[in-house]
C-alpha positions in Angstrom: -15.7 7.3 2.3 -14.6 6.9 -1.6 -17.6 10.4 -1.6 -15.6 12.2 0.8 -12.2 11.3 -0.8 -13.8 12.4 -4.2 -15.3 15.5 -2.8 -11.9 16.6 -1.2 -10.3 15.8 -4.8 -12.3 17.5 -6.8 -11.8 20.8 -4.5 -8.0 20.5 -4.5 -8.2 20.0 -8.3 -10.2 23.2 -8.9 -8.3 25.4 -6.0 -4.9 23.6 -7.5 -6.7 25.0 -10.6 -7.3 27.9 -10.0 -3.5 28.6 -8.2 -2.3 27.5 -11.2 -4.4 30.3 -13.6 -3.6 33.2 -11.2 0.6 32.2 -11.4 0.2 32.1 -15.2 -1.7 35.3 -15.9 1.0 36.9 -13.3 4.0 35.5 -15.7 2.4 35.7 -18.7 0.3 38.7 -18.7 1.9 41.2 -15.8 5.8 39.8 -16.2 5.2 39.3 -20.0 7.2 36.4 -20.1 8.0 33.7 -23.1 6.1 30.3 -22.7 9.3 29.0 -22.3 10.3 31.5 -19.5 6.8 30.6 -17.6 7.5 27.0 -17.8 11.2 27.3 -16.6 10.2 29.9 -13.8 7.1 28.6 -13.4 7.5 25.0 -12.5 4.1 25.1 -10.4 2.1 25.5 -13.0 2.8 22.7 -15.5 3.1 20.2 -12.1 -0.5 21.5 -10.8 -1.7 20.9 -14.4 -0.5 17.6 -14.5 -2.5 17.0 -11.3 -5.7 18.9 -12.9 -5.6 17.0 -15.7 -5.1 13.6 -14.2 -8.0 14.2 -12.0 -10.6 15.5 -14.5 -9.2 12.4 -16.9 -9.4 10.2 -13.6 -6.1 9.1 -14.5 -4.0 7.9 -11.3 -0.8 7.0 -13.4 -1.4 11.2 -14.6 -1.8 12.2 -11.0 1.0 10.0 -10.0 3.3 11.5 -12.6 2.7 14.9 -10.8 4.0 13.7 -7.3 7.5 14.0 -7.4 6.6 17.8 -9.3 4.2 18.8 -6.9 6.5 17.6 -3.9 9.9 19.3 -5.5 8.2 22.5 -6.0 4.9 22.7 -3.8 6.6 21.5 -0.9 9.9 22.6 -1.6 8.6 26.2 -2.1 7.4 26.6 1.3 10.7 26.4 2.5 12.1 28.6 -0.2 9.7 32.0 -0.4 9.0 34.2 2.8 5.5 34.0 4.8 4.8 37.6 4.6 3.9 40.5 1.9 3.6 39.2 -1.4 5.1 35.9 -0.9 2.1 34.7 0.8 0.1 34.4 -3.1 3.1 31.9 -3.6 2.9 29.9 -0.4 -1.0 29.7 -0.7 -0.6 27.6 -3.8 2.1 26.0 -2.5 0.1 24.3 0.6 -2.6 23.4 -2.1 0.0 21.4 -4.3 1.2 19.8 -1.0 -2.2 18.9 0.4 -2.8 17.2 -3.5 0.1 15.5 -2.2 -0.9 14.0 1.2 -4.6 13.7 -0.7 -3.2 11.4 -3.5 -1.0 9.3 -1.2 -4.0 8.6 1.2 -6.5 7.9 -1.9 -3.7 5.3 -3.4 -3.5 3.4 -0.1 -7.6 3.7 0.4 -8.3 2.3 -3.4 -5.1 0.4 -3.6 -3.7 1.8 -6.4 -0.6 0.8 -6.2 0.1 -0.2 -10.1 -1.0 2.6 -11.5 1.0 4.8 -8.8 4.2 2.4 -10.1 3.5 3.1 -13.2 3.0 7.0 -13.1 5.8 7.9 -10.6 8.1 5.4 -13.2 6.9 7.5 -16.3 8.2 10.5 -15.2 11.8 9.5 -15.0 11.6 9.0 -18.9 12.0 13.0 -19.3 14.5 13.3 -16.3 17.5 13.9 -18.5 15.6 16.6 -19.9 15.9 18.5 -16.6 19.8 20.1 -16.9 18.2 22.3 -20.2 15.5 23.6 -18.6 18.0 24.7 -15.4 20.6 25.7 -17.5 18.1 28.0 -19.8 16.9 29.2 -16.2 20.4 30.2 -15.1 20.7 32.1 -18.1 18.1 34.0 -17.9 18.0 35.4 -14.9 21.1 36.8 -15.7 20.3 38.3 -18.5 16.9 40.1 -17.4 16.5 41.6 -14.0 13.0 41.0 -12.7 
């Protein structure tokens, strides 16, 4: 079983992956945004990288780190864009970061990971007050550009 749950992580890490290329080249090279515009609007990506990167690194306090993240705005998004037209691109990487989710969770119970899930999901709150900058730059602009 710790095959299959490696086989299933290593396919959400490269279709995370690849989500997470194909909503930066759309900011980045169609929108034409800043790096600092992609990482405000583009919370995804940085949270799926976190993910990637953990996984690749076989780091579980890195892929813990990118729970809250991936459940704020993968999860969170589904509710938030529409299941038709374009916003299906969107949703499709959205289900990914949310099935990392449910993947993680089950492989932390499975290997009994539990400190290093403690220790990642604790980390992150070390850059929480950081958060009101990044939503205030994001407030500002959108309403100075129209896109």
């Amino acid at each position: 079983t710790n095959m299959e749950l490696n086989t299933v992580g290593l396919i959400l890490a490269i279709l995370n992956g690849l989500a997470a290329l194909n909503s930066t080249f759309f900011f980045l090279g169609k929108l034409k945004v800043s790096l600092l515009d992609w990482i405000t609007f583009n919370a995804c990506a940085p949270s799926i990288t976190t993910f990637v990167i953990g996984y690749f690194f076989d780091s579980w306090i890195v892929m813990s780190m990118s729970i809250p993240a991936l459940a704020f705005f993968g999860f969170g998004g589904l509710f938030v864009f529409g299941w038709k037209g374009m916003d299906l691109i969107p949703q499709v990487a959205h289900i990914l970061m949310t099935s990392a989710i449910i993947w993680m969770i089950s492989a932390i119970f499975t290997l009994e990971l539990y400190e290093d899930a403690v220790i990642g999901l604790s980390l992150i709150h070390i850059s929480e007050p950081t958060r009101p900058l990044y939503i205030s730059y994001a407030v500002f602009c959108l309403k100075k550009k129209n896109y």
